[in-house]
Residue frames as a rotation matrix with the C-alpha (Angstrom) as fourth column:
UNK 1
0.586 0.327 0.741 -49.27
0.296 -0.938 0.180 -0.74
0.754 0.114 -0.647 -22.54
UNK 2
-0.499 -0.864 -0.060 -46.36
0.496 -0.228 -0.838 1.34
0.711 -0.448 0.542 -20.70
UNK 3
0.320 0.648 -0.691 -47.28
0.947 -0.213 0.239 2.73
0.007 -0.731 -0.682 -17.41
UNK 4
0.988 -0.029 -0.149 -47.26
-0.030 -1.000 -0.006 6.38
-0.149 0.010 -0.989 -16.49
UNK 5
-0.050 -0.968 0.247 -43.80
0.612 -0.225 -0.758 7.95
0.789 0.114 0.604 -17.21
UNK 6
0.335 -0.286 -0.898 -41.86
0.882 -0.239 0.406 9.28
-0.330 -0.928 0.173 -14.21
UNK 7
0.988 -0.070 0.137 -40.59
-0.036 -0.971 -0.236 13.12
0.150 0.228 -0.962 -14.11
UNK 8
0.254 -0.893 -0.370 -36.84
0.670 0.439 -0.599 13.04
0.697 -0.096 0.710 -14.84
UNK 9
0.508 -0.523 -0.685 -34.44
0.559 -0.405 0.724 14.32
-0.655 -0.750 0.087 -12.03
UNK 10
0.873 -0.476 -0.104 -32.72
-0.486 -0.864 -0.131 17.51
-0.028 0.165 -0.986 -12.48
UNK 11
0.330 -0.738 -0.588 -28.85
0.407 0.673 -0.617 15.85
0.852 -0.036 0.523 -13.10
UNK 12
0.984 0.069 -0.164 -27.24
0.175 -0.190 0.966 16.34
0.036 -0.979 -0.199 -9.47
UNK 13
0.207 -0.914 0.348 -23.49
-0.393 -0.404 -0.826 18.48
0.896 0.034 -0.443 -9.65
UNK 14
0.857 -0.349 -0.380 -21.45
0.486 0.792 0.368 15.79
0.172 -0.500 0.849 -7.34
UNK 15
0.665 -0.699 0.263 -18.51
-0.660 -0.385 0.645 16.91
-0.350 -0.602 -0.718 -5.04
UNK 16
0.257 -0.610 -0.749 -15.25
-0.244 0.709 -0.662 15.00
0.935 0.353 0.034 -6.20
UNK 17
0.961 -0.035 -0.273 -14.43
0.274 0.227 0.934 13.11
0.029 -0.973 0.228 -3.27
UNK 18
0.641 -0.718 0.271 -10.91
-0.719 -0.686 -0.116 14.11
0.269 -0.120 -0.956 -1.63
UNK 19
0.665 -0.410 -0.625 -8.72
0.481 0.875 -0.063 11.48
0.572 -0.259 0.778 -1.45
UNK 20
0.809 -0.415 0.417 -6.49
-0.561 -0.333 0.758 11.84
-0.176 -0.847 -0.502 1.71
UNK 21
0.335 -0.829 -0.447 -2.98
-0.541 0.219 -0.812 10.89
0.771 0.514 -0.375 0.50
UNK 22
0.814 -0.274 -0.512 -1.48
0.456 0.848 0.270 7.56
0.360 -0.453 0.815 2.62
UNK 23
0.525 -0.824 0.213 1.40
-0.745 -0.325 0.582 8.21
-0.411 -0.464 -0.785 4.96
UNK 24
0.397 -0.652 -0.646 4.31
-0.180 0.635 -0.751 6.12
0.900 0.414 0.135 3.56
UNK 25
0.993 0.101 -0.060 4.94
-0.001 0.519 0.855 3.72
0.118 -0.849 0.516 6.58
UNK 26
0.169 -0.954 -0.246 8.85
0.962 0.214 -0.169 4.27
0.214 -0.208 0.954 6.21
UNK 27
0.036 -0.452 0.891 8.94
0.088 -0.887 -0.453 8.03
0.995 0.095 0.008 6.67
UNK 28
0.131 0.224 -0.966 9.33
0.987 0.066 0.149 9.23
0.098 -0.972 -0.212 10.54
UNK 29
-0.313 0.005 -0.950 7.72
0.518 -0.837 -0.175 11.73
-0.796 -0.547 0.259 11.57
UNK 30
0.586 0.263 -0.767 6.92
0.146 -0.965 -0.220 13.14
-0.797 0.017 -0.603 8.75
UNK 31
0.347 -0.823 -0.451 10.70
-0.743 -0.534 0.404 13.02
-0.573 0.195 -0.796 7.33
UNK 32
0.941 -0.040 -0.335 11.99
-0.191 0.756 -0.626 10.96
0.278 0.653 0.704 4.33
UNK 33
0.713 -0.697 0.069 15.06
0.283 0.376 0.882 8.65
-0.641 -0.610 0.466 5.87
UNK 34
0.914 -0.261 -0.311 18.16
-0.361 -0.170 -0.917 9.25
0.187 0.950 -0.249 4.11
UNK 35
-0.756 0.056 -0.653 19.49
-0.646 0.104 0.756 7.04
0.111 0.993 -0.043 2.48
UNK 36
0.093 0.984 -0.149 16.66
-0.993 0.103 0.059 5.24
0.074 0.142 0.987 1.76
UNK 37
-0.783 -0.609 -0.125 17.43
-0.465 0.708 -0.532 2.09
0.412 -0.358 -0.838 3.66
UNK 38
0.162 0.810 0.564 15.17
-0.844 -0.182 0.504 -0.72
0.511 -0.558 0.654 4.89
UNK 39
-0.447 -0.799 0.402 16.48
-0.885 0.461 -0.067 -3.46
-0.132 -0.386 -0.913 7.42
UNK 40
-0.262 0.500 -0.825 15.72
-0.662 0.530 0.531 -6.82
0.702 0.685 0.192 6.29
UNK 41
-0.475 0.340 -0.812 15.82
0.525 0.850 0.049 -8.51
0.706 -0.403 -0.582 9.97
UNK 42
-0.868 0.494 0.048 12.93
-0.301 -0.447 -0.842 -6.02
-0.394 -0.746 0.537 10.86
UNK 43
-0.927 0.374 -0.032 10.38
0.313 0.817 0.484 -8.47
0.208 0.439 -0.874 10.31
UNK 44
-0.274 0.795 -0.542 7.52
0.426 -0.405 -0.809 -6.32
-0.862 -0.453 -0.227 12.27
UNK 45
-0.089 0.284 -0.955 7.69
-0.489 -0.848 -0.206 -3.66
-0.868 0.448 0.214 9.96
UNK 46
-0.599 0.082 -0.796 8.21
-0.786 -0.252 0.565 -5.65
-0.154 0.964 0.215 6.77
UNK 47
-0.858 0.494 0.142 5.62
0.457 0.859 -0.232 -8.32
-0.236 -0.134 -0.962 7.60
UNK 48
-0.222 0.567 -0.793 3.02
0.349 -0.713 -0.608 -5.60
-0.910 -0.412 -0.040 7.92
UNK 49
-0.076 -0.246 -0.966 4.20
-0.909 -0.381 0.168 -4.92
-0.409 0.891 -0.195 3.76
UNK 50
-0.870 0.104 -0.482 3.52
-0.276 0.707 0.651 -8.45
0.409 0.700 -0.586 2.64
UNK 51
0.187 0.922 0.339 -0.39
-0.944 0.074 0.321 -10.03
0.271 -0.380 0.885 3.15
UNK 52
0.229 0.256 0.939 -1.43
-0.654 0.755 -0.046 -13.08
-0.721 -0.604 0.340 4.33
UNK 53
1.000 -0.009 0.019 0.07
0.021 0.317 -0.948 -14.86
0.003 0.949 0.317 0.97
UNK 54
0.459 -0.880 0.121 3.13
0.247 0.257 0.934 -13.55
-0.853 -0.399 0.336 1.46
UNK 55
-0.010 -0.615 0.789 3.43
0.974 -0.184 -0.130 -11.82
0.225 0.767 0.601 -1.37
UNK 56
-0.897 -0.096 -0.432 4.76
0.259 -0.905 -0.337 -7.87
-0.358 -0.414 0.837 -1.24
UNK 57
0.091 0.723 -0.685 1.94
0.720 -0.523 -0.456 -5.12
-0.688 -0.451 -0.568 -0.96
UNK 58
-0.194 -0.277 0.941 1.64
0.913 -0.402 0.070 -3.25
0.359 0.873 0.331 -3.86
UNK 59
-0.834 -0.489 0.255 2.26
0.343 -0.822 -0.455 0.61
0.432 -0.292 0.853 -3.72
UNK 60
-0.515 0.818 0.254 -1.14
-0.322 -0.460 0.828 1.75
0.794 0.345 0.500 -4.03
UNK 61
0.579 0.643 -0.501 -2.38
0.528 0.173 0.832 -0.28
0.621 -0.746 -0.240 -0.71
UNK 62
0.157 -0.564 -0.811 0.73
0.957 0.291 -0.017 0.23
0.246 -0.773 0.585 1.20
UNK 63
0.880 0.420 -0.220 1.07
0.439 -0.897 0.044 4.29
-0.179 -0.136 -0.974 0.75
UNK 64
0.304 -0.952 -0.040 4.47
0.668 0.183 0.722 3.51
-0.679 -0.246 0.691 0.12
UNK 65
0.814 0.138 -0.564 6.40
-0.341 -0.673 -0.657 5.84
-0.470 0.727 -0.501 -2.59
UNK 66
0.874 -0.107 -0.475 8.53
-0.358 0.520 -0.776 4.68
0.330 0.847 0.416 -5.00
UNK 67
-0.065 -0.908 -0.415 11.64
-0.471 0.395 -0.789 4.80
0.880 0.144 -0.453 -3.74
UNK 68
-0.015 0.461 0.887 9.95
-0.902 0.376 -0.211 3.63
-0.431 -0.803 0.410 -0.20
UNK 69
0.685 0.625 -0.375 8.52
-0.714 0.474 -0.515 0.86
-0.144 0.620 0.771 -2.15
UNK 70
0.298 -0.716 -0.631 12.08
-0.323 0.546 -0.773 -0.45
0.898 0.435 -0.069 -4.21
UNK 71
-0.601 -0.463 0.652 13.63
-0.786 0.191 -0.588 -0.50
0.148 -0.866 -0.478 -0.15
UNK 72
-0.022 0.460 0.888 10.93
-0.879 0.414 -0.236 -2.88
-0.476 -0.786 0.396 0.99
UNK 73
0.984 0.178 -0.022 11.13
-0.174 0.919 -0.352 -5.59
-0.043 0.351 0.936 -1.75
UNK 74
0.063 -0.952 -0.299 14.79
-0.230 0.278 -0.933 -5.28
0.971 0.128 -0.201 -1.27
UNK 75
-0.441 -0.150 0.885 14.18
-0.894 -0.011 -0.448 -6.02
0.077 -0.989 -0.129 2.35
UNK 76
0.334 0.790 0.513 11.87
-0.846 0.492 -0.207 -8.75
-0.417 -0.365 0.833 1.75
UNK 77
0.855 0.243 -0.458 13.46
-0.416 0.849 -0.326 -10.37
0.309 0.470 0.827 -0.72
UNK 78
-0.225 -0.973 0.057 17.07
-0.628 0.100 -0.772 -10.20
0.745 -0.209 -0.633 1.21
UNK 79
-0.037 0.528 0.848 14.43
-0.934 0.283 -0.217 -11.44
-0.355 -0.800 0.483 4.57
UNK 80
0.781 0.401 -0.479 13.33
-0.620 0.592 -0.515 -14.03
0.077 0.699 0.711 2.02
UNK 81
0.291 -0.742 -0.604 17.10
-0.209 0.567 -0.797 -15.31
0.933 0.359 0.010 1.16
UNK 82
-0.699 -0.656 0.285 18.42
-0.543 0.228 -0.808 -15.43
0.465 -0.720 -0.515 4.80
UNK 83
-0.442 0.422 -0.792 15.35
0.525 0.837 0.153 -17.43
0.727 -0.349 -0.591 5.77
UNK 84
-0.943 0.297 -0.150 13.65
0.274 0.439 -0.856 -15.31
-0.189 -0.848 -0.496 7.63
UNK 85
0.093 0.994 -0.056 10.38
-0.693 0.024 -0.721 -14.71
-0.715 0.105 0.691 5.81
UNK 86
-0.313 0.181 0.932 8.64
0.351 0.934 -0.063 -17.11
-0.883 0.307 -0.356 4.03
UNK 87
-0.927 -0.367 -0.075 8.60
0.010 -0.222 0.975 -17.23
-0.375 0.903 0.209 0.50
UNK 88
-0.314 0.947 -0.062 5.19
-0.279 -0.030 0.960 -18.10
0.907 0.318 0.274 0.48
UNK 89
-0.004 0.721 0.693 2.40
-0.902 -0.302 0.309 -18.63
0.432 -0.624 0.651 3.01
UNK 90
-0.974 -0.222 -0.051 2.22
-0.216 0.970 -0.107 -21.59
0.073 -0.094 -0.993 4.89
């Protein structure tokens, strides 16, 4: 034998959350570089763009935009060939 039945909730009219668009970590200031250029023996900046794996940071974590984005795995993987990042974690 089912117990008592509950009274249903009214459905509740939900705010869409606002997503706050990422800053793309290569702009400065504000200002998209031009040409879109990203040195490969600035290891701060493109360490920060690969995780603890060592592999690159997809767009979507990194805030990067596309053509942001294409610069930094061409930095990483140019970092990569001259030896100074690792290809993979150690």
């Amino acid at each position: 034998m089912p117990g008592p039945r509950r009274p249903r909730r009214a459905p509740s009219k939900r705010r869409p959350k606002l997503k706050t668009p990422k800053k793309d970590p290569l702009y400065i200031d504000g200002v998209k570089p031009t040409p879109m250029y990203v040195d490969y023996k600035d290891i701060d900046l493109l360490s920060k763009l690969t995780n603890r794996h060592g592999r690159i940071v997809s767009r979507r974590k990194s805030g990067c935009h596309a053509a942001s984005q294409h610069a930094v795995a061409r930095g990483i993987k140019r970092a990569r060939f001259m030896a100074l990042m690792p290809y993979i974690a150690d």
